[in-house]
C-alpha positions in Angstrom: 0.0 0.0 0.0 1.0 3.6 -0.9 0.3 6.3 1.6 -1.0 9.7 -0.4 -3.4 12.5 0.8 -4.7 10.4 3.5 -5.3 7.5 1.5 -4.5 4.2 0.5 -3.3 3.2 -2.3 -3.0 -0.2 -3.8 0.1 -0.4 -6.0 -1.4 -3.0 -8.1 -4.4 -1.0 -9.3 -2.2 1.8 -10.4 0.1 -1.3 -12.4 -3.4 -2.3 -14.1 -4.1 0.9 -15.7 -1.0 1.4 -16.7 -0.7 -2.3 -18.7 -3.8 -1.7 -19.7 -2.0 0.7 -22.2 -1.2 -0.4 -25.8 3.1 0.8 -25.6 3.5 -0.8 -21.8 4.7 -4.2 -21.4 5.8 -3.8 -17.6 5.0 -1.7 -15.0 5.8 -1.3 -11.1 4.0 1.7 -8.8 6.5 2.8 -5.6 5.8 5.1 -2.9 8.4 7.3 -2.1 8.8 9.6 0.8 7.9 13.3 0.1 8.5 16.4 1.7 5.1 16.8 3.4 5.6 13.4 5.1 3.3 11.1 2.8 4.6 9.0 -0.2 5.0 10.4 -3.6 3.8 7.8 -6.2 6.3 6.5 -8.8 5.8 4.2 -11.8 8.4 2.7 -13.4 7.2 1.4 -17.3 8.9 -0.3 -19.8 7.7 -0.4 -23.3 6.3 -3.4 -25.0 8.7 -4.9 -28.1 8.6 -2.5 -30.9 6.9 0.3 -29.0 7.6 3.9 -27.7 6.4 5.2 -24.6 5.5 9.1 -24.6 5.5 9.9 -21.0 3.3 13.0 -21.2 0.3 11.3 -23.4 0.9 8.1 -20.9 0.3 10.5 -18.0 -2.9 12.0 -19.5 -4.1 8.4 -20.2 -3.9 7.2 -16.4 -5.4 10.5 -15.5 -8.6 9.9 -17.0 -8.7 6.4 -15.6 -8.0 6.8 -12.0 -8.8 9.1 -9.4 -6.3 12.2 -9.0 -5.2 11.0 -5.7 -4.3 7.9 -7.6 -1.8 9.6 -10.6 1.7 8.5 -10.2 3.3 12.3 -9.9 6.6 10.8 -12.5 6.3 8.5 -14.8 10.2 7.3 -15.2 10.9 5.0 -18.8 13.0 2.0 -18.3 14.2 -0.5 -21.2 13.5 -3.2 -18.5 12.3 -3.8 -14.8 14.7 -4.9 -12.5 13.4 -9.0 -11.5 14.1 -10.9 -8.4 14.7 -14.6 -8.9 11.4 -16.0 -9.0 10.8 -13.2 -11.6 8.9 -10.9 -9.6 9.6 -6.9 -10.4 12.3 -5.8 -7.7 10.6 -2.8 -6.4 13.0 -2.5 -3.9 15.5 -1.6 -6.6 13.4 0.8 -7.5 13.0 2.7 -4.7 
């Protein structure tokens, strides 16, 4: 769970909408600690084979499918997620 404006936020949800889009093939959601004491929502995507990711358009996408509380504040492009040995995205790496 994600901590943001007093509410809770399920990582995975966020990681739906965003495979949901035609250029992602992977996706991980991390909090990370903010300023004001709450987390800052991160996703990390990487683009599906052959496709290009354009961070801005991808932003307004997931904006219109989940609740503003709920938009990652950076979108960050990777060629690849970092995996853990049973193939499970690393988001501790992320972090």
């Amino acid at each position: 769970m994600i901590r943001r404006r007093g509410e809770n936020v399920a990582a995975a949800e966020i990681e739906n909408v965003l495979l949901a889009h035609p250029a992602v093939g992977e996706a991980a959601a991390v909090g990370t600690p903010s300023a004001l004491g709450e987390d800052e929502i991160v996703a990390y995507v990487a683009p599906r084979a052959g496709a290009a990711i354009d961070v801005e358009a991808l932003k307004e996408w997931v904006r219109t499918r989940l609740a503003d509380f709920k938009v990652p504040t950076r979108i960050l492009v990777r060629d690849a997620l970092p995996r853990t040995a049973t193939e499970r995205v690393a988001k501790h790496l992320l972090r």
